[in-house]
N, C-alpha and C positions, 0 to 999 in steps of 0.2 A: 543461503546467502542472507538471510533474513537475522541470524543472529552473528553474524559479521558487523550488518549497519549498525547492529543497536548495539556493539560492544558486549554481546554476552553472553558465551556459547549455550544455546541451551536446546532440548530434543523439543522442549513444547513448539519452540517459535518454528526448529524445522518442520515439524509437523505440521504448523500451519501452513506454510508452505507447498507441503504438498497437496495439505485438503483444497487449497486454492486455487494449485494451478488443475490440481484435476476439475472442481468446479467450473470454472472459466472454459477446460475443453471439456465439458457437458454440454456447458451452453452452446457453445458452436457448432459441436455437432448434432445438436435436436433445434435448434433456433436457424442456426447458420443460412445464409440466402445466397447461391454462390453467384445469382445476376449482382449482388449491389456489391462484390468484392472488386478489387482493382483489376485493370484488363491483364496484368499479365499472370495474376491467380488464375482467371479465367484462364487462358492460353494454355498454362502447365495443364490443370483439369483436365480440357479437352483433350491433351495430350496423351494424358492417362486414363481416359476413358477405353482405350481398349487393351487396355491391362487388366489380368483379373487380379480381386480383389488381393487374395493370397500371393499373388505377385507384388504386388504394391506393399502389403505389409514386411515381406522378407526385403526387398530393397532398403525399405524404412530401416528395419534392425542393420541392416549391414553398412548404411552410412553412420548411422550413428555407432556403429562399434567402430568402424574407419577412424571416425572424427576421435572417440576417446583412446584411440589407439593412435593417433598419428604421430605425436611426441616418440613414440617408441619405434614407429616406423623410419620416420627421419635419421634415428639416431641420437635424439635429443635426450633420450631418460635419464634419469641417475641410475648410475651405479648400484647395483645387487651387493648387500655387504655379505648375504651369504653364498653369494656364489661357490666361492673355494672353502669354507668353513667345515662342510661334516661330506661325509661320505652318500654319496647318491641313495644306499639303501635306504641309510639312518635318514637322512631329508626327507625319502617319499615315506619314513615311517611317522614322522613327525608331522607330515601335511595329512594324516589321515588323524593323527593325534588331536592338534589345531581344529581340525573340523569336527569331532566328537565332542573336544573343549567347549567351541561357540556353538554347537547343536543344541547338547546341555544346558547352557548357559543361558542361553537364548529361551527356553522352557524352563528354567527355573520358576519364574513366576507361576504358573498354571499353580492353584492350589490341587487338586484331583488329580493323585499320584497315580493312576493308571493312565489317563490321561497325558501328564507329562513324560511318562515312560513312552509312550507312544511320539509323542512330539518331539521328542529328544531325539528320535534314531531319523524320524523323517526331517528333521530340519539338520540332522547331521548330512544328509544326502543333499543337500540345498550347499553346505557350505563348501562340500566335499568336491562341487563342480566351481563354487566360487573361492574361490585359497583366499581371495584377497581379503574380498569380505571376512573371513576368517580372521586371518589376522587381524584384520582393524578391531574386528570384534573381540576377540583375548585382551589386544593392548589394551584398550578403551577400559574393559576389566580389569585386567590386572592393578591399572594405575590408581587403582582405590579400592584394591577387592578386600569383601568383607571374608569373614570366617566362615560362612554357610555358602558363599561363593565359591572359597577353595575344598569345601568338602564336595562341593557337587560337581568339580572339574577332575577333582583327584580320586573322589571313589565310583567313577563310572562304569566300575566293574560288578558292580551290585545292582544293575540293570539287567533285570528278569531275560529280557531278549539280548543281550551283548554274553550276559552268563551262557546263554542255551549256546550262543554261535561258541565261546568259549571251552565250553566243557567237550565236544565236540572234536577238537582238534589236540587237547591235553590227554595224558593217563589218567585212568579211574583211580581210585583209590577206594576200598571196601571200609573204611574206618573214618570216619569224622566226628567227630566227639569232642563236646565243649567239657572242660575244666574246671572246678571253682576251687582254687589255691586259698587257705585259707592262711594270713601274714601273721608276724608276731606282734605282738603289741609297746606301744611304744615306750621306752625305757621311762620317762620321763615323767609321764602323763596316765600310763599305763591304760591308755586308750587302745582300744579294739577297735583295727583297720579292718577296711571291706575286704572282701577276697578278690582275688584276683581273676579273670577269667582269660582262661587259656585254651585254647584251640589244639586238638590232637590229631594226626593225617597219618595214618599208616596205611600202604599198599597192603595189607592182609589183613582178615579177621582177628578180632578183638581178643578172640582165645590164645591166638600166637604171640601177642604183644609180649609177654612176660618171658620170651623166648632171650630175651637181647638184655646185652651188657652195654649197648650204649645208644647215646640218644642226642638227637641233633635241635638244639635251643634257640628258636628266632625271634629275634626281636624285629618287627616289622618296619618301615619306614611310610613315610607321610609328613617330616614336617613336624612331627611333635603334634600335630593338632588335627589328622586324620586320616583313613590308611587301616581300618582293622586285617587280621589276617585274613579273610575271603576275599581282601583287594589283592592279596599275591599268592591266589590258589596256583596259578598259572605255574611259576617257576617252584611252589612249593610238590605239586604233582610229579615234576621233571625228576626233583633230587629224593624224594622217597622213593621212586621206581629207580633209581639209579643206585641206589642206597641198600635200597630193602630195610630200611632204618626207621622206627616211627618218629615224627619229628614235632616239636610241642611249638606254636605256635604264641605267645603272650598278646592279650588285646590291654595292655596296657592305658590306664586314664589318658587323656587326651588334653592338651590347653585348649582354648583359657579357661577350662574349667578346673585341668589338674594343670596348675604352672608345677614348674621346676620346682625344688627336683621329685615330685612324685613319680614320675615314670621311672626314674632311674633305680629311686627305692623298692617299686612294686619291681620291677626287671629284676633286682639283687635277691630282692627276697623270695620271689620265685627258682632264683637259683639256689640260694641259702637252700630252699626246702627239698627239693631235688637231693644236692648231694648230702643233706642230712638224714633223709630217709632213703638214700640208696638208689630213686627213684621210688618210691613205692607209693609214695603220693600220687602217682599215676598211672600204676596198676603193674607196674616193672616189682617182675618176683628172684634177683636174684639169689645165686648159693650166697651160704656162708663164705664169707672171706672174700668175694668178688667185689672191686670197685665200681662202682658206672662210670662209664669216661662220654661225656660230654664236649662236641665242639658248639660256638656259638658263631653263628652268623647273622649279619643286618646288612641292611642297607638305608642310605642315607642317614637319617634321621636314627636308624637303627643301629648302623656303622657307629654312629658315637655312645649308643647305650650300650654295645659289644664292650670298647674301649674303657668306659666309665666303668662296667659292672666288674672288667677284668680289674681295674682299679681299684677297686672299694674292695675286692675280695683279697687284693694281697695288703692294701693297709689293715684289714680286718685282723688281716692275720698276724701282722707287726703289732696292731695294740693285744692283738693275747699273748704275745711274747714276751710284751712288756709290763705286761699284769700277772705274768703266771706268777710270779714272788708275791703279790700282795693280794689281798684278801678281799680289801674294799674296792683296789679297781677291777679286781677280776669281775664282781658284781654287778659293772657296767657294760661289760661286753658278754659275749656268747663265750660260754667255754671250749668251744670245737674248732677245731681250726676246718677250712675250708678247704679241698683241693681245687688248683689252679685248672681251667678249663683246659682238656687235651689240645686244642686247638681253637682258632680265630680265625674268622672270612668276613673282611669287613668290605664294603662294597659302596663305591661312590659315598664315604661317609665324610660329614660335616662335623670336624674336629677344632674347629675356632672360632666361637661366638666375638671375637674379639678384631670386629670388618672393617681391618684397618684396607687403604688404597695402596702402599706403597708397602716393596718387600726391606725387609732389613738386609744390612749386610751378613749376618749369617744366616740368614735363611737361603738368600742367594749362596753362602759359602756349598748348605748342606744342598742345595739342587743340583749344585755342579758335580758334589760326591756321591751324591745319587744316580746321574748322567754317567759317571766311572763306570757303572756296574755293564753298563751297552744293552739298557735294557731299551725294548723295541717300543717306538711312542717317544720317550724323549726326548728325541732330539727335534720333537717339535714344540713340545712343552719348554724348549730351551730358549727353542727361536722365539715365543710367542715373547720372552722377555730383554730382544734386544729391541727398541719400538723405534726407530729408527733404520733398521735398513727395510725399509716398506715405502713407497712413496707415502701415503698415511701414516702419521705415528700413532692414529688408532686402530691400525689393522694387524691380525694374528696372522697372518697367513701372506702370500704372495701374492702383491698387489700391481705387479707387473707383469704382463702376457703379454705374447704376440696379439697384435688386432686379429681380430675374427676375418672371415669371410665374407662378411657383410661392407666391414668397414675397408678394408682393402680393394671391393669394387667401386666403393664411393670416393677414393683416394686416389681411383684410378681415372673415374667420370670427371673429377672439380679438380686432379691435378694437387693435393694440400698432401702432404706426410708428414707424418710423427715421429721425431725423433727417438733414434731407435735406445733402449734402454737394456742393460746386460742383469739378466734376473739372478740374483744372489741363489746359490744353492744352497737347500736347508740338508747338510749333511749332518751327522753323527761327528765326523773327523772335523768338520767346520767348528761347533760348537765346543767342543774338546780344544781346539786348538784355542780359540778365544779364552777361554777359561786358564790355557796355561800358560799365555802371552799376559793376562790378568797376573796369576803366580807368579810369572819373572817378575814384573813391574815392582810388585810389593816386594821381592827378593830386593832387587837394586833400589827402591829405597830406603830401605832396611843397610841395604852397605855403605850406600849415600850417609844416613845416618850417624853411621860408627865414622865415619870420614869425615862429622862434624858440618857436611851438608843439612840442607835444611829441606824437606822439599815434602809438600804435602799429597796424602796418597786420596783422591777421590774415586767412592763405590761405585759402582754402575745403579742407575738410577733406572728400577723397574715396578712394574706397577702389578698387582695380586691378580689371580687368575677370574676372583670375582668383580674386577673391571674392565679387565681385559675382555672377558667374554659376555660383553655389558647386552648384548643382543640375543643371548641362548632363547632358542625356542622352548622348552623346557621349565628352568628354572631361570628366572632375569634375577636382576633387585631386588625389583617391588615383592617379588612372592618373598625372599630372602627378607627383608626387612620387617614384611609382615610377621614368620613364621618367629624370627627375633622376638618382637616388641610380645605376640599373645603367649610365649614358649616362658619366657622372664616374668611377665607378670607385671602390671601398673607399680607394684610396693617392690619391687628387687630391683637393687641396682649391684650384683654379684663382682666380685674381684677376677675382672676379666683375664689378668697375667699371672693368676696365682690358682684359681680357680680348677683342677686338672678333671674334677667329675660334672663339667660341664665342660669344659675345653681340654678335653686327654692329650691338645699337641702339646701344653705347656708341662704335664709331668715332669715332675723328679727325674733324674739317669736311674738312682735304685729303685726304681719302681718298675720304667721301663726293658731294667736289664733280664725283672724277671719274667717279662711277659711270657706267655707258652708262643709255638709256631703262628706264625701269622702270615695272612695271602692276604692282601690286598689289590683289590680292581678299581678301575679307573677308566674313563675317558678322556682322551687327551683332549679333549675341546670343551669339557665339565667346569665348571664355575666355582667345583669343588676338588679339583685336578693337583691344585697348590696343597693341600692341607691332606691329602694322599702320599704324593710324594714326599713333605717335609716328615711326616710322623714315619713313615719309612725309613728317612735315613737315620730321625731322631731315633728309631728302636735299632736297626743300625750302630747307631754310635755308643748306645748305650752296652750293647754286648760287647762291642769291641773291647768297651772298658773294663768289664767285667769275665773277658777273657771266652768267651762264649762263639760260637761259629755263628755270624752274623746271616753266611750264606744258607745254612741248613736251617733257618729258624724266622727268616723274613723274605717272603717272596713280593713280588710286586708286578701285577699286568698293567698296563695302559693300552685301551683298544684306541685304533686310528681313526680317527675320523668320527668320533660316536662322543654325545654329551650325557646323561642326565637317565637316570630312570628307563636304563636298555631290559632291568628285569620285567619291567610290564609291557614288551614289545615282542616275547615270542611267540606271536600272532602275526606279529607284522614283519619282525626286522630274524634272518636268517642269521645273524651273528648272535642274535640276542640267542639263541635255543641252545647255539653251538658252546656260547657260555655258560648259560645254566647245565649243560650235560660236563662239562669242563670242571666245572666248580661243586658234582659231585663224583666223579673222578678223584679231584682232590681229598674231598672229606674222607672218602676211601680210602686215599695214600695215609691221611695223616691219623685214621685209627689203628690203621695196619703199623705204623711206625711208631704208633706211642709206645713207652715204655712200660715194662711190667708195675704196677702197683705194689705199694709197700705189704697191703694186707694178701696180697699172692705169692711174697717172695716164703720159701722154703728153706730155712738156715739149718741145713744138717750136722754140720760141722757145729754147732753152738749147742749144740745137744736139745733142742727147742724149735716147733713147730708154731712159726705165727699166724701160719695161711687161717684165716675163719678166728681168729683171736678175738672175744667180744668184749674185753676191757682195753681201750685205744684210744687215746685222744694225742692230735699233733700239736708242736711249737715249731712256729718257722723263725728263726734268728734272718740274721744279716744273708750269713751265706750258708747256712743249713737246716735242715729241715729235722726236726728227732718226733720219733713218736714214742710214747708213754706205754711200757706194758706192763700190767698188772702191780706198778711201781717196781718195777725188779731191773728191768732190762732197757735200753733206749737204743730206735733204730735211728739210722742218720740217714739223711742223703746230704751229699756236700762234697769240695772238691777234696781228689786224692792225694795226701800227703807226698808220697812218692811220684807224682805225677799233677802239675799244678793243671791240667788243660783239662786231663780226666778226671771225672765224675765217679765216684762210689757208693756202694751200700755199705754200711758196717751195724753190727751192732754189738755192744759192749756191753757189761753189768754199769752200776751205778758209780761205781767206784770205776779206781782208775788205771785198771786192768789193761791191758793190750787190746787194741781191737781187732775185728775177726772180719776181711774184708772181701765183698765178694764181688765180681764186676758186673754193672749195670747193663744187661741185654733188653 
């Protein structure tokens, strides 16, 4: 109360406060004289003189929780904003999350890292019984948290005793082995970059590894600014035992001490050296002739370096298409072309630095044609953007219930009722119908118009998923803003709407059209749920344009009821494990489904054996792919003349001979 009077909140004045009033009952009770007290202090005393002591003190505790509990006994409290928000599991995984956060938090100061390692788990059982405290404690944090604040709430998995409980409950893995990628040097400056250091996880001994043709590439998430790979051993253990696949992990520089774009660079050129050496850079021995096929997965943070890497690898490959005639610009780039990654898993990723409040009208267009698809989760994502039919228009969810059982026996006692309110149902077939009642509207202004009517057509006015979900326990703002301002850099102010290797949503359609297969996950209550869905329907629309099966080539989950960072909860949350064995299930479908490799196809008919061919280098054009052999001969991939939808291999002489076409299995 003390820094109330004096207008200015601060922890010293409360502090003195308390050193005061504890003071004061010092005195009283080592000084205190209960003859010179008033008669009816007397009275109570004697009253309670035949009470034992530990009686008296459990009364004491239980008035005073009474009294700070009465507002909520009456019925007076505010309102729970997360009542209906996430799923019961995902709640108690996050209140156990919350209270590791302020445990940490709370022991960050301790200089004496054993120490604080020990303080952190016992002040996390302090919070774990108090949620509330908790929370005040994260807010309080969060609304000005530094960079070694967010590394000590985010990588709590690098605590000696949270790892032991940890490893305990995951699959072993017989192979952990650190990395050191060495980068190219830079074109300009001809400066020598650090190497890279990359984390390797395989379920088998190290002698097996050279067994495999392919290999699964993570880029981890954090935020850009922390998060190495032993913070997501958890779900990395799941999907090599489900895999049998060894999987390279990247500990990529970090801000603000690597800003942008150094991560994206070291993430690329880790890739660049991978499929330039075959993998052999990492101890991968295959035959002659055999490709590595590589999928890449992230999350968060990661999800955007998936997208950006998948970026930069196919404009890599448009400027060698564009230099393969010239001499002096071939000079500037690599002369290799790159293959596109077999596949993408990009997970809860933040694909738009660019935090604007309000959605545009096409973004709203593409969420409705995304909704089309009746994928499951949607049609709450749909509702979250009509902010009106909720008695709050800043609530995402149904803000209307029957009264509880509480309040209907006090409606019963004092005689008052509430009028009674018909709660809107959040269907699939509701949102769809809105959406094409929307459509007509603009049809009949559209005929109004040619009729020389005048009549203007107004958007539905909806607000981004990162305000909407302005409450996440997880991810709020403030860490969002934070992760912004250290990720950018004090001297960057980047081309937020043009920018696509920092914000992949805004991509070109020709870039997008050629992405490889992609799964994308989500939670419908994610603050980054908006920029999931939209880059969805964006790659979507871009195949459609390009003639492409949009359905065989872009999947999309949204879990119910789940926000934010589910891959560091299967410990806690049973959905979370269920997704990580899911999501390598998938990786499985989609190496099983890749397409055979150029350097494996077998052209018998051409009188010419390419399998194991070691003079090869590709050009990716617009819409085909040719690789270079021996200068004599070029293989294509590109659509089939006879068939615009299907896809072929050919290869021809240099000249301009008939080609020799064989179908793509």
């Amino acid at each position: 109360m003390l820094d109330h009077l004096l207008g200015k909140p601060s922890a010293n004045w409360k502090r003195c406060q308390v050193l005061i009033l504890c003071l004061l009952s010092s005195v009283l009770i080592s000084k205190g004289n209960i003859g010179r007290a008033p008669r009816t202090f007397r009275r109570i005393n004697n009253r309670l003189a035949r009470w034992a002591p530990w009686q008296i003190a459990l009364a004491t505790w239980t008035l005073l929780y009474i009294s700070r509990n009465s507002f909520l006994l009456l019925g007076f409290q505010a309102k729970e904003p997360l009542a209906r928000l996430y799923k019961r599991s995902f709640y108690r995984a996050t209140w156990v999350l919350t209270a590791l956060d302020a445990g940490f938090l709370t022991a960050l100061p301790i200089q004496c890292k054993w120490l604080r390692d020990i303080c952190s788990i016992l002040f996390t059982g302090y919070y774990i019984l108090h949620a509330d405290d908790a929370d005040e404690k994260v807010r309080r944090v969060r609304a000005t948290v530094t960079i070694e604040e967010m590394r000590c709430s985010w990588e709590k998995q690098t605590n000696p005793y949270l790892t032991f409980f940890s490893t305990l409950q995951r699959p072993k893995l017989a192979t952990r082995d650190i990395i050191l990628l060495e980068r190219y040097p830079c074109h300009e400056t001809k400066e020598i970059k650090p190497a890279v250091k990359c984390h390797l996880y395989y379920r088998g001994n190290r002698e097996h590894l050279h067994e495999h043709d392919r290999l699964i590439l993570h880029f981890p998430g954090g935020g850009f600014v922390s998060m190495p790979p032993p913070c997501h051993e958890d779900a990395i253990s799941y999907w090599c035992h489900r895999t049998g696949l060894p999987l390279l992990s990247v500990d990529y520089g970090k801000a603000p001490e690597r800003p942008y774009p150094w991560a994206l660079e070291e993430c690329f050129d880790v890739y660049r050296r991978i499929m330039e050496t075959n993998g052999a850079c990492i101890g991968l021995r295959l035959p002659s002739g055999r490709r590595l096929q590589v999928v890449l997965i992230g999350d968060s943070a990661g999800g955007n370096l998936v997208s950006a890497v998948t970026l930069k690898t196919l404009v890599h490959n448009v400027a060698i298409a564009h230099s393969s005639g010239d001499s002096t610009a071939a000079s500037s780039v690599l002369d290799q072309h790159l293959p596109v990654p077999t596949a993408l898993i990009v997970v809860y990723p933040a694909l738009n630095f660019d935090f604007s409040c309000w959605m545009s009208p096409a973004q709203l267009t593409l969420m409705r044609t995304e909704s089309s698809q009746n994928l499951k989760g949607m049609e709450a994502v749909m509702a979250t953007k009509d902010h009106l039919r909720h008695k709050s228009p800043l609530s995402v969810v149904p803000d209307v219930e029957k009264p509880s059982l509480y309040r209907r026996g006090m409606q019963v006692l004092f005689g008052s009722k509430e009028p009674k309110r018909k709660i809107p149902e959040q269907t699939i077939a509701t949102v769809l119908s809105r959406a094409s009642k929307s459509m007509v509207g603009i049809a009949e202004s559209a005929s109004a118009k040619a009729a020389g009517e005048t009549q203007r057509i107004v958007p539905r006015l909806a607000m981004t998923s990162r305000m909407s979900f302005f409450n996440d326990r997880i991810i709020g703002p403030d860490l969002m803003r934070a992760m912004a301002i250290l990720y950018l850099g004090p001297h960057s102010y980047p081309d937020f709407s043009n920018d696509y290797f920092l914000s992949p949503l805004v991509a070109p359609v020709n870039l997008l059209a050629k992405f490889p297969k992609t799964y994308l996950l989500c939670g419908e209550k994610d603050p980054f749920v908006d920029d999931t869905v939209l880059f969805a329907a964006r790659l979507r629309q871009a195949k459609r344009q390009y003639n492409v099966n949009e359905n065989e080539n872009v999947e999309v989950k949204i879990m119910e009821g789940i926000s934010h960072a589910f891959l560091q909860m299967t410990a806690l949350l049973p959905e979370a494990k269920d997704i990580v064995n899911e999501i390598g299930d998938w990786m499985n479908q989609a190496f099983a489904n890749a397409g055979v490799s150029a350097s494996e196809v077998n052209l018998e008919d051409a009188g010419m054996v390419l399998a194991g061919s070691p003079q090869f280098h590709g050009v990716t054009g617009e819409d085909t792919s040719v690789i270079m052999v021996d200068g004599q001969y070029s293989l294509g991939f590109g659509p089939n003349q006879d068939d615009e939808e299907a896809d072929s291999i050919f290869l021809k002489p240099s000249d301009a001979s008939p080609k020799i076409t064989v179908e793509q299995y």
